[in-house]
NUTOR-90881 format. One record per residue (C-alpha): x negated, y, z negated; chain; residue number from 1; residue in three letters. Coordinates in steps of 0.1 Angstrom, whole numbers, always signed. Each point is the difference from the previous one (the first is absolute). Layout:
X	Y	Z	A	NUM	ALA
...
REM end
This chain:
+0	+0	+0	A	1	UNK
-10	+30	+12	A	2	UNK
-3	+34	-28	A	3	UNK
+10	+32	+16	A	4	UNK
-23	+30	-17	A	5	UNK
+23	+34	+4	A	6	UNK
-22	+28	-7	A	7	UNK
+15	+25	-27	A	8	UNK
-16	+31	+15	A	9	UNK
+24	+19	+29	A	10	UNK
-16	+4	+35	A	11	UNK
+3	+37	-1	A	12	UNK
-22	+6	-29	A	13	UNK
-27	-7	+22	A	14	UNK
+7	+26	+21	A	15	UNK
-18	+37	-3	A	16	UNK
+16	+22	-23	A	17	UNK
+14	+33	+13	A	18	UNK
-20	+27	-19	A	19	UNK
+27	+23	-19	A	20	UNK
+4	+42	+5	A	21	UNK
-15	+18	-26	A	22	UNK
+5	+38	+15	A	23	UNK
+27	+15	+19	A	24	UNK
-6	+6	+36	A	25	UNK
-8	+36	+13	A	26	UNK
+36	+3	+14	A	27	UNK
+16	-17	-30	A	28	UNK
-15	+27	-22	A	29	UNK
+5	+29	+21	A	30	UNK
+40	-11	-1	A	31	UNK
-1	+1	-39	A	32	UNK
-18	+33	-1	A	33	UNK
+30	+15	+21	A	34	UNK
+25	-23	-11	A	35	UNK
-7	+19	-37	A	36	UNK
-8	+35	+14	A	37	UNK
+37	-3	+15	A	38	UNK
+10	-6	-35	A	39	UNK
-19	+27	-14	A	40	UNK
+16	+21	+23	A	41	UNK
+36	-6	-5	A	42	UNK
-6	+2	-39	A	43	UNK
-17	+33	-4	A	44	UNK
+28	+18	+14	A	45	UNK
+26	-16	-25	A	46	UNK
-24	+8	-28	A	47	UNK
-8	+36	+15	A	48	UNK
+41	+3	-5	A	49	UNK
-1	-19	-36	A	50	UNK
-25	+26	-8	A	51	UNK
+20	+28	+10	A	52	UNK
+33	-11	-14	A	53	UNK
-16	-5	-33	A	54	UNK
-19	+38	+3	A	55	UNK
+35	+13	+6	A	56	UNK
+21	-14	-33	A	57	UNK
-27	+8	-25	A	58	UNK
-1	+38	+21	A	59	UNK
+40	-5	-5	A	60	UNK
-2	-7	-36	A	61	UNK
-27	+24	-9	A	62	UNK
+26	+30	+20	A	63	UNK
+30	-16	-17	A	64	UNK
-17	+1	-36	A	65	UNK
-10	+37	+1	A	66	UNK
+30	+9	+12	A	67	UNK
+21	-21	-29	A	68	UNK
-23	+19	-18	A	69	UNK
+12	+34	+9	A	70	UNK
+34	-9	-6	A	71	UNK
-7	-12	-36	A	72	UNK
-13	+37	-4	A	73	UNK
+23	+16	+14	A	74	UNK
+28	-19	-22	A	75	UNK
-21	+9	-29	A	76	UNK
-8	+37	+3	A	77	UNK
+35	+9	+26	A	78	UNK
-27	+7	+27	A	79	UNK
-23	-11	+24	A	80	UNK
-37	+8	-7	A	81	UNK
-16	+32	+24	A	82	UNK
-22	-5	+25	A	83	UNK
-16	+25	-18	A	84	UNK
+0	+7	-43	A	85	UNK
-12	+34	+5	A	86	UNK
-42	-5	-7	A	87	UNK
-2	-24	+32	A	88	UNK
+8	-34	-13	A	89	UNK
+23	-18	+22	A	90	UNK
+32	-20	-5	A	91	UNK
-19	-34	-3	A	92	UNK
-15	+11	-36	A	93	UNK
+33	-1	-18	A	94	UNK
+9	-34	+15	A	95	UNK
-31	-17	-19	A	96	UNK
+17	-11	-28	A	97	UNK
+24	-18	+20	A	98	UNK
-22	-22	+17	A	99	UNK
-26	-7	-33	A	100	UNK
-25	+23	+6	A	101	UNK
+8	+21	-29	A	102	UNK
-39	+3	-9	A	103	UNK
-3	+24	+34	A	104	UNK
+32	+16	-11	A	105	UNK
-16	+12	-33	A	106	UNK
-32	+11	+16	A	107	UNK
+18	+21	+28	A	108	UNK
+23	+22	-26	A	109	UNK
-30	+3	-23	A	110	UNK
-17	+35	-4	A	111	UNK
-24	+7	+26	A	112	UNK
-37	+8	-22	A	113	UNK
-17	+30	-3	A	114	UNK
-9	+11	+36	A	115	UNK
+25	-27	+15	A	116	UNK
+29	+11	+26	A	117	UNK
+31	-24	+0	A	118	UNK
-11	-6	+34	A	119	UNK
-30	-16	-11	A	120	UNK
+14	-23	-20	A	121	UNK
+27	-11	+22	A	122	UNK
-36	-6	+26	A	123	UNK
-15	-18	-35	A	124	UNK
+32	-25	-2	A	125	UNK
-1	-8	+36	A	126	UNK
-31	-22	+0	A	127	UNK
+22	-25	-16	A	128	UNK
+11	-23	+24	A	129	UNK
+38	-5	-2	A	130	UNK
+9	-33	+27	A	131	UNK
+38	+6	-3	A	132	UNK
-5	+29	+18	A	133	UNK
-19	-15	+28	A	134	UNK
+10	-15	+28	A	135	UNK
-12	-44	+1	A	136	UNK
-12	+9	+38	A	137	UNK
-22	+28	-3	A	138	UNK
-39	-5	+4	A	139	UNK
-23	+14	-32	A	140	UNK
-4	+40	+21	A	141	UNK
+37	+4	-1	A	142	UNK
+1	+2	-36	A	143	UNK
-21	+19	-9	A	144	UNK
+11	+39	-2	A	145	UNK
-19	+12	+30	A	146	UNK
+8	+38	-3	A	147	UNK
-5	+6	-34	A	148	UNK
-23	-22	-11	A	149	UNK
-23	-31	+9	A	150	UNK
+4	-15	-34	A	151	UNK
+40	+6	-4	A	152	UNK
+22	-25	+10	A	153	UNK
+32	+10	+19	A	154	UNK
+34	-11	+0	A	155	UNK
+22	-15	+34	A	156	UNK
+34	+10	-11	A	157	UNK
+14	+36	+6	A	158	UNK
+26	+14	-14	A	159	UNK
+26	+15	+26	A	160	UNK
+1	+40	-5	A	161	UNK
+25	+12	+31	A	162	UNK
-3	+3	+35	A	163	UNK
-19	+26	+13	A	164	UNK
+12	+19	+35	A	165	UNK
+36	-5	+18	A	166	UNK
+20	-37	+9	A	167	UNK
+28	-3	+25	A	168	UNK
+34	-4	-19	A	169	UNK
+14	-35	+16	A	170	UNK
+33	+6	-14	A	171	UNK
+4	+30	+21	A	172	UNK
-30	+10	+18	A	173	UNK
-11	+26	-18	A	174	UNK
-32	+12	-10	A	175	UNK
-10	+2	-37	A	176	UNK
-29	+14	-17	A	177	UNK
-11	-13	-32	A	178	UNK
-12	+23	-28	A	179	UNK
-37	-1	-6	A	180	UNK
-26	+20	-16	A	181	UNK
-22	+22	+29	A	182	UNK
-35	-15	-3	A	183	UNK
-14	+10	+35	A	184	UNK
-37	-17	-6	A	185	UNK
+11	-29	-16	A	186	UNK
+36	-7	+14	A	187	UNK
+33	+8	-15	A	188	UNK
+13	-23	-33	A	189	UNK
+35	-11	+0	A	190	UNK
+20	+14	-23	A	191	UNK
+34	-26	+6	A	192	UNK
-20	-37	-13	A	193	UNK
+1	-18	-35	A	194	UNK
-31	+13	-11	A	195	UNK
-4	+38	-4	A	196	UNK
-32	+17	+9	A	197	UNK
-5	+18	-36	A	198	UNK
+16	-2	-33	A	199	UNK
+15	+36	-3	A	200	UNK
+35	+19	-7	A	201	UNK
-3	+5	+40	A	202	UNK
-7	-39	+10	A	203	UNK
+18	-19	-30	A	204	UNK
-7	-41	+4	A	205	UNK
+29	-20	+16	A	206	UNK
+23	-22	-18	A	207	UNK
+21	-25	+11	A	208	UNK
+30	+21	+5	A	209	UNK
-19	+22	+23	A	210	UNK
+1	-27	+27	A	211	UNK
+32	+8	+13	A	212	UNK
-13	-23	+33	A	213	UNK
+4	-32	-19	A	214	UNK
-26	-18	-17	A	215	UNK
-2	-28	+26	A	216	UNK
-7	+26	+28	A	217	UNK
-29	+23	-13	A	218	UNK
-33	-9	+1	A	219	UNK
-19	+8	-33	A	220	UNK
-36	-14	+5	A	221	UNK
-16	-7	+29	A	222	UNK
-33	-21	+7	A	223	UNK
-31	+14	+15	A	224	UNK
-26	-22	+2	A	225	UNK
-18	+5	+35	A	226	UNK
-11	+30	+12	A	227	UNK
-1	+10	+40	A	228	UNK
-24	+32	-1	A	229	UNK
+5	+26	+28	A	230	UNK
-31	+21	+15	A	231	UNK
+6	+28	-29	A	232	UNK
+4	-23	-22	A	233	UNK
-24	-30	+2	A	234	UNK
-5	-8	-38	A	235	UNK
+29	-19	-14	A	236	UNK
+20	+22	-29	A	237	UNK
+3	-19	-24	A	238	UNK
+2	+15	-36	A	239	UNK
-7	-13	-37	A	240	UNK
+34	-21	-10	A	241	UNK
+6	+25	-33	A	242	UNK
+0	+34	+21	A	243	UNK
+33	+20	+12	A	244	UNK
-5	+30	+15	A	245	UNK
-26	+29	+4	A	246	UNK
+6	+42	-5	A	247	UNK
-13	+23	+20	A	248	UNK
-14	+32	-12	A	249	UNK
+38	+14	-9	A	250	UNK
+9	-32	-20	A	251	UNK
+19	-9	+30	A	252	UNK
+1	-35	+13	A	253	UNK
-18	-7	+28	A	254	UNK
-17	-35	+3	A	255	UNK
+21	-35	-11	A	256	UNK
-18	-31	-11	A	257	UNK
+21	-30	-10	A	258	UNK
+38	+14	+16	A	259	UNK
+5	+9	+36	A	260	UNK
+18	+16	+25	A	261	UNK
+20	-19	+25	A	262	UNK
-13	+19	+31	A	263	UNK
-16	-30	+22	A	264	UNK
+9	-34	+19	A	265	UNK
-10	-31	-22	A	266	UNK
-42	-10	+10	A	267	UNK
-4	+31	+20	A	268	UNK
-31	+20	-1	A	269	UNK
-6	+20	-32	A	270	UNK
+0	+40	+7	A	271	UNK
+1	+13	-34	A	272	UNK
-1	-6	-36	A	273	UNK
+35	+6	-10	A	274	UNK
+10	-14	+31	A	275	UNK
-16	-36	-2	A	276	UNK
+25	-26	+18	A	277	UNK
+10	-28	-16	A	278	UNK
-23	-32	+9	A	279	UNK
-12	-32	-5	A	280	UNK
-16	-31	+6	A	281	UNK
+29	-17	+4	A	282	UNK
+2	-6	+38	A	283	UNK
+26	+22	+15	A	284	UNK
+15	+20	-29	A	285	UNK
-5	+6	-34	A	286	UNK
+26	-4	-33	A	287	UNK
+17	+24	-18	A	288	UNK
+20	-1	-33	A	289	UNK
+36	+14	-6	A	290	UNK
+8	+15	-28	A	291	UNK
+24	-30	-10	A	292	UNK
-34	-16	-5	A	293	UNK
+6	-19	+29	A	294	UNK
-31	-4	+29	A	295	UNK
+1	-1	+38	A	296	UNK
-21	-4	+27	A	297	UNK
+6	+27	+26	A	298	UNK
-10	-5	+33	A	299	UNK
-27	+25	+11	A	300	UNK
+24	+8	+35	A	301	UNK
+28	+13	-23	A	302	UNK
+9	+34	+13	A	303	UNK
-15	+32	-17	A	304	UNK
+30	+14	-6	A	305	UNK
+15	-29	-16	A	306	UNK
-28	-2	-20	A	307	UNK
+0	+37	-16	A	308	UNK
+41	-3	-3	A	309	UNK
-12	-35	-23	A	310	UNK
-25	+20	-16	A	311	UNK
+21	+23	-16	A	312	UNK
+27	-4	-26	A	313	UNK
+29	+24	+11	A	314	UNK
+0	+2	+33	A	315	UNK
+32	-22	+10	A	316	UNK
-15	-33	+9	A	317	UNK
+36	-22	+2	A	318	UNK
+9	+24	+32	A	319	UNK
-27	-16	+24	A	320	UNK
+11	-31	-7	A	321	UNK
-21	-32	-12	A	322	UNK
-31	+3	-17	A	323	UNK
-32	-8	+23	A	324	UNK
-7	-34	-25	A	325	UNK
REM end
């Protein structure tokens, strides 16, 4: 009888071995490396828009806070704050208690020292850096107080003092001309906003009643946190946060700091001090509070005239029909 042997090893383990790929090919790689820069691509814009969104509440919520702020002054002392107390500080000094900064509160309505103006004390407080007052998508330059002082930190939210110059009636196509204070270097100060210019028997601050518009269709504070300099004026204005307004040598007004007139399109070019436009970094607009305490973005094509009729708080707003947010 014949024994069959049956080897236990398989005919193909004999055979070469293919050697296995330990890189990827040129091409392969190349693929990836676009493959993932197509990714890159389509992300950055979505976070580019993240960014933006998320710059825009906290500049919401910062605007929204100091202007609940106002509003708890005003119910506590039947007014408004001035733009101006009558030595220069502005209406944002008065509003520090309300949002915890009571420290700067005390040191702005303490007696200047010997050989110390009021002024330079309100210039002294201003190199403290308050971020509620800032706008979340402003670079380092555009907070700092460029026309007063390198060292001084400025403030993005303005109070509303009038409209300056004349706006088409819509109601009836009329012309109207908004009272103002003549300031022929500086450009004229609105007279008819929340926030008076000076704290005097002549320019008494607003109360509530006062806005005979309706709180939900007067802007009260406005934000200006870019600046677009004109060929006269190529150096951003941008004053220290605690200041209000400037005298001339009458004891007239004639410069104001932290309020401003209504007298230019939203982003437009800068052409005076008093006259600074409303602005941001916001693309397209910029936001403004109401005095309900409410805050919109306003589109920065909104009408001129519409925006000087919003700007002011008695001049008949429910005759041209919606508001423009």
């Amino acid at each position: 009888m014949k024994h069959r042997y049956f080897s236990l090893e398989s005919p193909d383990l004999n055979r070469p071995k293919p050697r296995s790929r330990s890189a990827f090919t040129l091409v392969e790689l190349l693929v990836c490396i676009s493959v993932i820069g197509i990714l890159l691509a389509l992300s950055f814009p979505a976070a580019q828009a993240v960014r933006q969104a998320a710059r825009r509440a906290t500049c919401l919520s910062n605007l929204r806070q100091v202007m609940m702020a106002a509003l708890s002054y005003e119910s506590k002392n039947q007014a408004f704050p001035p733009g101006d107390n009558g030595d220069g500080m502005g209406f944002l000094g008065p509003l520090l208690p309300m949002i915890e900064e009571e420290a700067l509160w005390d040191k702005l309505r303490s007696k200047p020292m010997a050989g110390q103006s009021y002024q330079n004390l309100w210039h002294q407080a201003s190199e403290t850096e308050i971020p509620l007052l800032l706008c979340a998508a402003s670079g380092p330059d555009e907070k700092i107080a460029s026309l007063t002082g390198s060292n001084q930190y400025t403030t993005h939210y303005y109070g509303v003092c009038g409209p300056s110059g004349s706006a088409t009636d819509y109601a009836n196509s009329k012309t109207y001309n908004y009272r103002t204070i003549a300031s022929n270097v500086y450009g004229d100060i609105g007279l008819q906003g929340l926030f008076s210019p000076r704290k005097d028997g002549r320019f008494r601050p607003k109360q509530l009643r006062d806005v005979v518009d309706g709180v939900s269709n007067t802007f009260a504070i406005g934000e200006i946190s870019a600046f677009n300099p004109s060929e006269d004026f190529p150096v951003p204005q941008r004053s220290a946060w605690a200041l209000g307004v400037k005298y001339n040598s009458s004891k007239q007004v004639n410069q104001i700091f932290t309020i401003k007139s209504t007298a230019q399109s939203i982003n437009s070019e800068s052409k005076n001090l008093n006259h600074v436009p409303f602005a941001s970094n916001h693309p397209g607009g910029t936001h403004f509070a109401l005095v309900d305490g409410s805050t919109q973005y306003i589109d920065q094509n909104i009408s001129l005239d519409v925006l000087k009729i919003y700007s002011s708080i008695n001049r008949k707003e429910n005759e041209i029909g919606d508001p423009p947010f």
